[in-house]
KOLSEDREN-118117 format. One record per residue: residue in one letter; x negated, y, z of N, C-alpha, C, O in turn. Coordinates in steps of 0.001 Angstrom, whole numbers, plus 500000, padded with zeros to 6 digits. Last residue first. Layout:
BEGIN
AXYZXYZXYZXYZ ...
END
This chain:
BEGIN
X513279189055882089512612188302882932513429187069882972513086186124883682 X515099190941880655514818190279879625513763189064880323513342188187879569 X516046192446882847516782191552881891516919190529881201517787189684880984 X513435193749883722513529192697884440515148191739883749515357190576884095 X513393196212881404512785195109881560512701193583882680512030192584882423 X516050196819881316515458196440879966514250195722880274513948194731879609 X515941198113883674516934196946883413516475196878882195517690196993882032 X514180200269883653513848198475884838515050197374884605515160196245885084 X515238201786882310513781201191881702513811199971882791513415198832882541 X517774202586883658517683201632882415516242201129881844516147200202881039 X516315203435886111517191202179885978517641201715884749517920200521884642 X515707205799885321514779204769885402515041203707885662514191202825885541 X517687207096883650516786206748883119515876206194883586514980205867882808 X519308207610885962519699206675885033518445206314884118518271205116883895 X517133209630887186517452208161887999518116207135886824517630206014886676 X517482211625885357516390210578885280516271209612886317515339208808886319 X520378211720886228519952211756884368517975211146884725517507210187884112 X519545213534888881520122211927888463520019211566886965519078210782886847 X518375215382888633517104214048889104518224212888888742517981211724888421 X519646216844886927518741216757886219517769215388886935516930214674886386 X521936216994888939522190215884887895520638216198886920520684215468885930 X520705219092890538520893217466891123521401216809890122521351215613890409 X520449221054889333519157220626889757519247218681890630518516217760890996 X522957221279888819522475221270887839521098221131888254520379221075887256 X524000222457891296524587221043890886523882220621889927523946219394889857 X522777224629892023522358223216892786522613222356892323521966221322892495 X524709226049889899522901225821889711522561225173891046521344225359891038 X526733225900891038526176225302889853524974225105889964524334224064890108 X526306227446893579526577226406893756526451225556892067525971224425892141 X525785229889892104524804229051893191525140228305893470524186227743894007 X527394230520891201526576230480890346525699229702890916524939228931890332 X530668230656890501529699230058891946528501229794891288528493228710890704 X532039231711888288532304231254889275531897231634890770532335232343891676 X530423230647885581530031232153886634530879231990887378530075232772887887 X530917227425886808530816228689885324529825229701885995528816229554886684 X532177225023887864532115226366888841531481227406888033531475228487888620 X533343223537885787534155224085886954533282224918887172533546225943886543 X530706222581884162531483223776883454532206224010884394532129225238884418 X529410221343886433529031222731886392529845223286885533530021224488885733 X531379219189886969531401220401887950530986221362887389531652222395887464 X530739217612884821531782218146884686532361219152885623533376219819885419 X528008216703885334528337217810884331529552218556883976529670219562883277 X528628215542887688528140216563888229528429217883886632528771219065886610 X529851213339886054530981214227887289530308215791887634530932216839887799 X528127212447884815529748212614884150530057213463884874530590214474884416 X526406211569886468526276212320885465526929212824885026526579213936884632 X527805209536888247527137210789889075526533212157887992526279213300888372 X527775207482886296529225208542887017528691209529887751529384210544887817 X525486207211886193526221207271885070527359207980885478527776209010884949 X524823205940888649523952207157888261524785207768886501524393208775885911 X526253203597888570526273204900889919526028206201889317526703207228889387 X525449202290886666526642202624887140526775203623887677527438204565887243 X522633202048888216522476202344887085523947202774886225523813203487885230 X523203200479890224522529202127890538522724202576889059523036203761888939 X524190198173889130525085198734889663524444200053890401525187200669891165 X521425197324887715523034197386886735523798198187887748524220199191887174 X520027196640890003519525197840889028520553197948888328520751199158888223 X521644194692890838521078195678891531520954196797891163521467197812891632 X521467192605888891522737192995889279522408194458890282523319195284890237 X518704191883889238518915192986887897520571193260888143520995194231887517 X518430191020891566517419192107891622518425192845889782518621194014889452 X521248189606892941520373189459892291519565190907891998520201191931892250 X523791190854893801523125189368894472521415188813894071520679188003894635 X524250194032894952524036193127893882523331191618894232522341191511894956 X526800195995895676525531195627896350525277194458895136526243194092894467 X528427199277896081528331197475895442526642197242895571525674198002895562 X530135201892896670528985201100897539529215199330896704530109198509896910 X530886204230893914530970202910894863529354202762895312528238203087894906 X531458207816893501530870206400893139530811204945894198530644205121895405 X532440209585894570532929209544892952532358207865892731532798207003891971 X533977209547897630532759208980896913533413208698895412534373208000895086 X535768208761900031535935210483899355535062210337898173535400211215897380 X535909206100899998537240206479899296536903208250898813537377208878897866 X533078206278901786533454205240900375534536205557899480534350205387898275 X534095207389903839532895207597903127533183206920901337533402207290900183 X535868206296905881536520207248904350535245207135903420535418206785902253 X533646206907908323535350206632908184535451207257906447535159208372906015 X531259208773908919531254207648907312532766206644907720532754205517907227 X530803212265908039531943210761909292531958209821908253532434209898907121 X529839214159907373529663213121907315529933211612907864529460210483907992 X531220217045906047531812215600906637530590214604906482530376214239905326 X530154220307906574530142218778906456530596218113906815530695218111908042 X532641222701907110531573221962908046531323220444907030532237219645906828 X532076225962905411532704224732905789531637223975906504530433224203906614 X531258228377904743531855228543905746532910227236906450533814227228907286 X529279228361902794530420229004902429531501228397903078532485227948902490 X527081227215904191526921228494903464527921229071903266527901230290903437 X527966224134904588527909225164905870527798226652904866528877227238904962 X527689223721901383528935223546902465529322224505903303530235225329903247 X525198223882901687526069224860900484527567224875901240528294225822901540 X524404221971902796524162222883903575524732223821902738524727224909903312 X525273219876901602525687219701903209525079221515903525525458222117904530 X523345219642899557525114219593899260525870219906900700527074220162900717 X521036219530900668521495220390899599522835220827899737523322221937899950 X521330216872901432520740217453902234521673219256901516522671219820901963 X522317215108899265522684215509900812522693216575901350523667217227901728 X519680215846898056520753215958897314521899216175898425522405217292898528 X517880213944899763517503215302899362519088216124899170519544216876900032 X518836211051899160519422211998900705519075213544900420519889214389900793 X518511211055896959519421211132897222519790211582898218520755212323898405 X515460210829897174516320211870896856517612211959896701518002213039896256 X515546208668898994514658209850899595515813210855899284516621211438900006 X516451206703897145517529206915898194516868208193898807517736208961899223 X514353206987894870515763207448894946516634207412896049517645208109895959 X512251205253896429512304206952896342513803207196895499514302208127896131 X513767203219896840513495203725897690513236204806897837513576205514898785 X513344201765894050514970202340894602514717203093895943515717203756896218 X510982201775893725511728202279893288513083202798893548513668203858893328 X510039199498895722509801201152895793510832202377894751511230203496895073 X511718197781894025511782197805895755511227199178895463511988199999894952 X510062197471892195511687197888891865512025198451893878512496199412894487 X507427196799892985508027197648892341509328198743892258509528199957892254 X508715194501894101508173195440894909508116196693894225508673197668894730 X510044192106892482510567192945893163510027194110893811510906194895894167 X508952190297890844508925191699890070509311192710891597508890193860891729 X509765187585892601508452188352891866507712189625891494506544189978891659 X512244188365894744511711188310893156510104188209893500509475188675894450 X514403191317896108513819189832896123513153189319894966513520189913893952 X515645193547898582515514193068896713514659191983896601514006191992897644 X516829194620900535517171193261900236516663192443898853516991191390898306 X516012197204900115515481195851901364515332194821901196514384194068901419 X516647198583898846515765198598899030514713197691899496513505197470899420 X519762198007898794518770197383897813517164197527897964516421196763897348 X519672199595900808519902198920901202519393197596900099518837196550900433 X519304202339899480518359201728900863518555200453900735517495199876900492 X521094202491897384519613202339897117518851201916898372517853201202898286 X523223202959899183522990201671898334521669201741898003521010200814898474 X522865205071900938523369204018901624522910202708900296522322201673900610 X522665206408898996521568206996899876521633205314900363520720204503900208 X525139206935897570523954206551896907522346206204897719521277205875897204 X526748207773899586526724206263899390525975205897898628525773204684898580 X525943210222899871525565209638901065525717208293900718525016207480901321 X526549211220897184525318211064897450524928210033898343524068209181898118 X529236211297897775528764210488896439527339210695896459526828210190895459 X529574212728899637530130211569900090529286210766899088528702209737899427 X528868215284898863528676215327899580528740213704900148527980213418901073 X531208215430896616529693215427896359529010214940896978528271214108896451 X533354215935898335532915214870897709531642214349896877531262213209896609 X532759218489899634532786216999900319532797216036899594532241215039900054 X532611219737897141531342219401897493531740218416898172531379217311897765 X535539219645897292534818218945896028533820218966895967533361218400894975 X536205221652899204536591220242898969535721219310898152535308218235898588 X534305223718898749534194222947899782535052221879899709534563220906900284 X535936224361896474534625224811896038534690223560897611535204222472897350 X538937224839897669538365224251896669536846223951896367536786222849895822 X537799227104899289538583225866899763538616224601898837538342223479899261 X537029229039897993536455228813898622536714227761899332535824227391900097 X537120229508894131537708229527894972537210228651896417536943227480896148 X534766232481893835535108231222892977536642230934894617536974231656895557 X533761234763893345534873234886892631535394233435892832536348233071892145 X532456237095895605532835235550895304533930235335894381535043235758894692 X532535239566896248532492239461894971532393237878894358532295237510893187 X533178239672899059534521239793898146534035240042896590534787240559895764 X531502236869900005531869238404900156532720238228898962532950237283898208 X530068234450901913531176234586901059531745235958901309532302236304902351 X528026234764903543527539234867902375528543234587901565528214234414900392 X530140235218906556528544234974905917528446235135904540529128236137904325 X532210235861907651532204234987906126530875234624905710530554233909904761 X531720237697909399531647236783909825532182235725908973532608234703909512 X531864240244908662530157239450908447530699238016908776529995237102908346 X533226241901907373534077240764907082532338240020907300531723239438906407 X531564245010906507532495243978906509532837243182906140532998243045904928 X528536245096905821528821245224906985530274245079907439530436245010908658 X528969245094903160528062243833903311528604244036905360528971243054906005 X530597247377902049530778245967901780530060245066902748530769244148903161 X528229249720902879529317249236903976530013247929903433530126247122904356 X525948248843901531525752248557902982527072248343903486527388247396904207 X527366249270898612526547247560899162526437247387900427526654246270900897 X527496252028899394528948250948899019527929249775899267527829249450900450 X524509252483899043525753253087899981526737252169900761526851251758901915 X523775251802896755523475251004897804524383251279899342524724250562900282 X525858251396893888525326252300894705524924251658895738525653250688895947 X525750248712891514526290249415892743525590250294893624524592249805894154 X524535248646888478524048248437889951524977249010890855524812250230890854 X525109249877886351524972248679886323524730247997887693524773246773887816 X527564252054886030527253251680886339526484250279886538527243249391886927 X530088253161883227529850252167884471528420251983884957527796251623883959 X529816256478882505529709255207881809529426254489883393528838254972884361 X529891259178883517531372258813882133530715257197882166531562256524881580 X528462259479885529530174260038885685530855259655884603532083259690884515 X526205258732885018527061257709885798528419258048885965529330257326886372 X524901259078881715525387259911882995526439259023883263527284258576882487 X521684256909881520523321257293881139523895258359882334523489258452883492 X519257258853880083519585258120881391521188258212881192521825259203880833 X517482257818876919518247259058877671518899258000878872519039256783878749 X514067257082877016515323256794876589516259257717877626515942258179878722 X511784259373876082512144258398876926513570258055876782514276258966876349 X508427260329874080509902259948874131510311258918875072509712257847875166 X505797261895874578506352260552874680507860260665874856508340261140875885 
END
């Protein structure tokens, strides 16, 4: 049986770091936690612009509840549950975004002073059940734009922080999509 030849590590790179070098790397600078010196992304930056992530959820959390409540109608219970499991996951998304934060050595803001000004998206409230669904449905449109425009920012980068961002615009892209099926149909009510 023929086996493929083993590269000799003295003329060609390496694909794995010796575990050696991994122990002593990993045993300095612990007190960065899980930001080591192969982080490529930038770490002040990267935590600014989750706080805002971080803000553009909490007011999605804050509006879908609150439409939650106030929604009114005939049709409304429905739509009422509806916006209710999106504020769940919106807080999910929070939840997520708040702890990537703490991970790479920042503290969440959730001081709701500012909440609204750090927020890619507005707190608007709607007078009516389909002004309601029109302004989540807003929300969830800029929350698409922005998150797709993070993941080309953080690339290979922050791989882990993309790929959260890209598990949270896949529920928002179908939050827009369920606010446009309930605005096509309570529109036309």
């Amino acid at each position: 049986m023929n086996h493929p030849a083993v590269p000799d590590t003295k003329t060609s790179k390496p694909f794995l770091s010796d575990v050696k070098t991994l122990r002593e790397q990993a045993r300095r600078h612990t007190e960065t936690g899980a930001v080591s010196n192969t982080y490529v992304g930038e770490v002040d930056r990267t935590i600014a612009i989750l706080q805002s992530v971080l803000a553009t959820e909490l007011v999605c959390v804050l509006r879908y509840t609150q439409h939650s409540i106030v929604a009114t109608g005939l049709a409304s219970e429905g739509v009422k549950a509806e916006f209710a499991q999106h504020a769940k996951e919106e807080h999910a998304h929070a939840m997520a975004v708040a702890e990537r934060i703490d991970q790479l050595g920042g503290e969440p803001d959730f001081n709701p002073k500012g909440l609204a000004t750090r927020s890619a998206s507005e707190y608007a409230t709607g007078s009516d059940l389909v002004s309601m669904i029109r302004e989540n449905l807003v929300a969830e449109r800029i929350a698409v734009d922005h998150y797709r425009e993070l993941i080309r920012f953080f690339g290979d980068d922050d791989p882990t922080t993309k790929v959260m961002i890209e598990s949270i615009l896949a529920v928002e892209e179908e939050h827009a999509s369920d606010m446009l099926d309930l605005l096509t149909t309570h529109a036309k009510a």
